[in-house]
N, C-alpha and C positions, 0 to 999 in steps of 0.2 A: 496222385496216382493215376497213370494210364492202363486201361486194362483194354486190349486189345482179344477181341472175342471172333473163332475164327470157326464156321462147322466146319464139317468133314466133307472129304468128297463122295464122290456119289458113289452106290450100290445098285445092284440090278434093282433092288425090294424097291429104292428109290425111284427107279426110271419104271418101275412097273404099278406105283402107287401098295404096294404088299406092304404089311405089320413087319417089323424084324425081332431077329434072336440078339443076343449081343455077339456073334461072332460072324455077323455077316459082315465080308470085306468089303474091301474098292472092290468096284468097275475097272476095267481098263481104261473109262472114260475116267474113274473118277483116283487112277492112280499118275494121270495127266493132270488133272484138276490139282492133286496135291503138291505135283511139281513145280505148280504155276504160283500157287500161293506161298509156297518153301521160297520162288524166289524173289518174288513181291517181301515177303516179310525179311530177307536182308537189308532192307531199307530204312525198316522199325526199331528203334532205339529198343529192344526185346533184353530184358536181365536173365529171363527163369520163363519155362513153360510148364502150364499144367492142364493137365487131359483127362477126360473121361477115359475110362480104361476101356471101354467096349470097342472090337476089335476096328471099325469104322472110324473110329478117333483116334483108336492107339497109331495107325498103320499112318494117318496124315498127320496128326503129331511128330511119329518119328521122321518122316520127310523133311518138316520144318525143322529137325533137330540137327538134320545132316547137314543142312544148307546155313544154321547161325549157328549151329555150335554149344548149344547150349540146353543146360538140366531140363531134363523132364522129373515131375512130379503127376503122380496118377490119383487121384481120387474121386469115389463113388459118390460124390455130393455131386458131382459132374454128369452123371449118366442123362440120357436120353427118360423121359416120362415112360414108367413101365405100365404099358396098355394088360388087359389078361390075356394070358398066355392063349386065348384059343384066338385072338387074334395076329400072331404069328402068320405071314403066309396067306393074310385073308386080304381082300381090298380094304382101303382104308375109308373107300364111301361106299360098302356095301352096306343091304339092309340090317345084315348084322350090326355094323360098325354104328348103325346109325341107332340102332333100338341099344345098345350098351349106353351108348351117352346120354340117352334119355332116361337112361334107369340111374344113370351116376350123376345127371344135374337132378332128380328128384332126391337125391339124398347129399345133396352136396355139402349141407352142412353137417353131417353125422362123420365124427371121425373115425365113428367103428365098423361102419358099413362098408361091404367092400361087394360089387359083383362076383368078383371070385379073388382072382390072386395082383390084382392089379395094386398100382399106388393110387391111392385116392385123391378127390381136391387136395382135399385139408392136409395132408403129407406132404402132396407137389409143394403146394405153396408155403409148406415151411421149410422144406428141402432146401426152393430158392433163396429162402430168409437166410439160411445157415449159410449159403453158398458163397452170397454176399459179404458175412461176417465174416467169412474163413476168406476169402478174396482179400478184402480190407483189415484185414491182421496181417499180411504178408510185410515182413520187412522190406521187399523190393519193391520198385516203385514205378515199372515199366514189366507188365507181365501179358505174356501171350495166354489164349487159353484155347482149347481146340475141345467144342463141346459139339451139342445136336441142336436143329431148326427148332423143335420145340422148345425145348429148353433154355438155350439163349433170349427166346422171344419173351419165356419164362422172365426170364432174368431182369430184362429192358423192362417190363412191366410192373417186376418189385420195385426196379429203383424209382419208375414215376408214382405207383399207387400205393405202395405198401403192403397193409395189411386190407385194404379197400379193394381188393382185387376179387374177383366174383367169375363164374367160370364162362358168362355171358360176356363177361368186358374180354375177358382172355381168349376167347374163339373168336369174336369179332377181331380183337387185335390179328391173330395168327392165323385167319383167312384172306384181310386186307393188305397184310405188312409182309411180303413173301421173303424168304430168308435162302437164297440160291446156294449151291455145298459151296463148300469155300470162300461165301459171301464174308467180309470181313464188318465186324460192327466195335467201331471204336467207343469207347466209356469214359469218361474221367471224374475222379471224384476230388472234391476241393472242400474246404472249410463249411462250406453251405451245404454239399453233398453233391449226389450224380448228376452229370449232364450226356446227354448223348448225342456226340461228338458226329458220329458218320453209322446209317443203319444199312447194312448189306452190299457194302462197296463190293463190287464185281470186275473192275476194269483191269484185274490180273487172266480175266478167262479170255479178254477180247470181243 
């Protein structure tokens, strides 16, 4: 199985470092972005696409749809990491941003603690678990997927660690390992399990 993992393009929230809603769109930069990688992925052996439905994924999803022709499936296993809602609109290295996280690695392993209305570790990281299982049940065997920088990062990290994944290994990952919009990160899974193939291939932006 090839799984072909592609973000979205970019948003102002993006080019401004801001929390998002799920309905924030492209950029005009980032509805260019998703033309570039629409036409980069006619090149990909692509059977079937599936999207996070949030409007940033749906919008460069359906790009790539125009350009191969081919089904989309939308599913909420796909979403972007839901931060709490008062970070919406906030900097995402404000002091705000920075005292939430230190209040949610103090309780990282509680899966009933929540700061407010966010998803937690322990939900992220089984979301991804699910994500995985539902990816690798798919009958086809060549599948695109058009998710968020978080989440993909998410994703590369269950295949290498599991359930060994700690929210220290995952911020050090997803501060070193930059995941550019429309970055493409190739996966394959074989008899032994995942390997990954190519992390944040760029060379459709130029």
């Amino acid at each position: 199985m090839n799984i072909f993992f592609v973000r979205h393009g970019q948003t102002k929230c993006n080019e401004l470092g801001l929390g998002q809603n799920d309905y924030e769109p492209l950029s005009a930069i980032g509805l260019k972005q998703a033309e570039m990688i629409a036409r980069r992925a006619k090149a990909l052996p692509i059977d079937i696409i599936h999207a996070s439905p949030m409007k940033r994924a749906s919008q460069t999803a359906e790009t790539i749809k125009a350009a191969v022709n081919k089904e989309i499936i939308y599913s909420e296993l796909l979403i972007e990491h839901r931060l709490p809602s008062v970070m919406i609109g906030e900097a995402l290295e404000s002091s705000l941003a920075a005292q939430i996280r230190k209040e949610c690695n103090l309780y990282q392993d509680d899966i009933s603690w929540h700061y407010s209305d966010e998803e937690n570790f322990l939900e992220y990281k089984a979301r991804a678990r699910q994500a995985l299982e539902y990816l690798s049940a798919l009958p086809q065997k060549n599948i695109l997927v058009v998710s968020h920088g978080n989440f993909i990062k998410m994703l590369v990290l269950t295949m290498a660690l599991g359930d060994l994944i700690k929210p220290a290994a995952l911020y050090a990952f997803a501060n070193k390992f930059r995941l550019r919009n429309t970055g493409l990160t190739y996966c394959k899974k074989t008899a032994t399990g995942w390997s990954i193939e190519a992390f944040n291939d760029h060379q459709h932006l130029g």
